[in-house]
N, C-alpha and C positions, 0 to 999 in steps of 0.2 A: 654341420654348418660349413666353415673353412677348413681344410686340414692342417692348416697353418694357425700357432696361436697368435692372438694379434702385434703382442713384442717383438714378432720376427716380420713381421710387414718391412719396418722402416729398411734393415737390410734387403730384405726382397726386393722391395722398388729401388735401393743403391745398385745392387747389381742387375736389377732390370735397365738402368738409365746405364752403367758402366759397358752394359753388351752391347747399348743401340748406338751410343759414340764408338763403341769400336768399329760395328757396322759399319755405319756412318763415314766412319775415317778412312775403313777398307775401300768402302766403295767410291768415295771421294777423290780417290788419286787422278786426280787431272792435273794437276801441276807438272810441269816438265822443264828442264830447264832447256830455254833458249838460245839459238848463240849470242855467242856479246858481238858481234859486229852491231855496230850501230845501223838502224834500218829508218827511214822516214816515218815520220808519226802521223797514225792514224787518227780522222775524228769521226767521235761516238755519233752516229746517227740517231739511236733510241735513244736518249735520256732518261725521257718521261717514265715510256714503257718499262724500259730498263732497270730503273731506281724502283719502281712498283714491283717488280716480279721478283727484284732481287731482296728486296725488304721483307714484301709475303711471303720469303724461303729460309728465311732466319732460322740459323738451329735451336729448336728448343732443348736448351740446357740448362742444368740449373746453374747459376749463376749469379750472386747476389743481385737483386735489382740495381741499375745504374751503373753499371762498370760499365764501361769503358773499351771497347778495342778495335784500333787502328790497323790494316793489314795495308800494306802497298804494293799494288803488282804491277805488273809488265806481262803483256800480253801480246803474240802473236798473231799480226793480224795478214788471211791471206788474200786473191786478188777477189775473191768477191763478198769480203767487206766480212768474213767469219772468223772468229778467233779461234787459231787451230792450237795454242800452247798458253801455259800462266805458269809464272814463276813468282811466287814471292819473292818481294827486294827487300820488303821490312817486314818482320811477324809482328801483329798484333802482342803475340804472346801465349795467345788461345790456338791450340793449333789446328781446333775447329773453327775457327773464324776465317782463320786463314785459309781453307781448303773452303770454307764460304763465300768467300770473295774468289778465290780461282774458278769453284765450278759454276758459282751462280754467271762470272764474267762470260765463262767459254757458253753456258749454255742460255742465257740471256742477252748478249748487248751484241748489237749489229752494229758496222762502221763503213764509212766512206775510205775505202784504202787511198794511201799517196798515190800520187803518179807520178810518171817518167819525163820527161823534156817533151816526148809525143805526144802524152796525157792518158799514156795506160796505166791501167792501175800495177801496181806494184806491191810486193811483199813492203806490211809496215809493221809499226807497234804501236801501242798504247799503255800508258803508263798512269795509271789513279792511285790514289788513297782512300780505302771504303772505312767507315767507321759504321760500328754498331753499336747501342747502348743497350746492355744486357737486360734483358730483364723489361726491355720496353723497346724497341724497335724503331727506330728511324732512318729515315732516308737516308744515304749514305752522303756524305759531309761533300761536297764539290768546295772544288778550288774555281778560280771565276774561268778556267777554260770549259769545264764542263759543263 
């Protein structure tokens, strides 16, 4: 039948789930850090799209149902509206959430960059707070700018 007897499953799938967040985390490295000069703040054009794409990419991990976590980033945004860097400024504390909120931002959310006294666009940033509730997913939490 299996060549595994069935008592050792539960470990199996532990370290089935402990390879795919290593994975996961290897591959996840998009976060960079930014410089600190303060740059003009960019607004989200996608919302809508945005919140959708980034909520259907949720890690599945396990995690008790209902937790909880907050990640805040800052993000790089350049002059045609693409997020080219994410930094986390507050972890969640999951340090899968927080590389969730970095990659899903750079490879999901499109922005209207600032612009200059002329009205070109300019290097900006963008700065949210994503919340996820574990275990059940929803949209990420907006403050009334988003």
């Amino acid at each position: 039948m299996f060549p595994f007897p069935s008592k050792s499953w539960p470990a199996i799938a532990l370290l089935a789930l402990a390879s795919s967040i290593t994975a996961y985390a290897e591959g996840a490295d998009q976060t960079h850090a930014i410089e600190t000069k303060e740059l003009p703040e960019a607004t989200l054009r996608n919302s809508d799209e945005f919140r959708r794409k980034l909520v259907g990419n949720y890690p599945a991990i396990n995690i008790p149902r209902g937790v909880r976590a907050t990640a805040t980033i800052l993000v790089r945004v350049n002059i045609q509206g693409r997020a080219t860097s994410c930094q986390i400024t507050k972890s969640s504390g999951v340090s899968i959430i927080d590389q969730w909120a970095c990659r899903g931002t750079v490879r999901y959310a499109r922005f209207i960059p600032a612009s200059d006294a002329d009205d070109n666009p300019v290097d900006s940033q963008w700065s949210e707070s994503l919340t996820l509730t574990l275990g059940n997913p929803v949209a990420p939490e907006a403050d009334p700018a988003f």
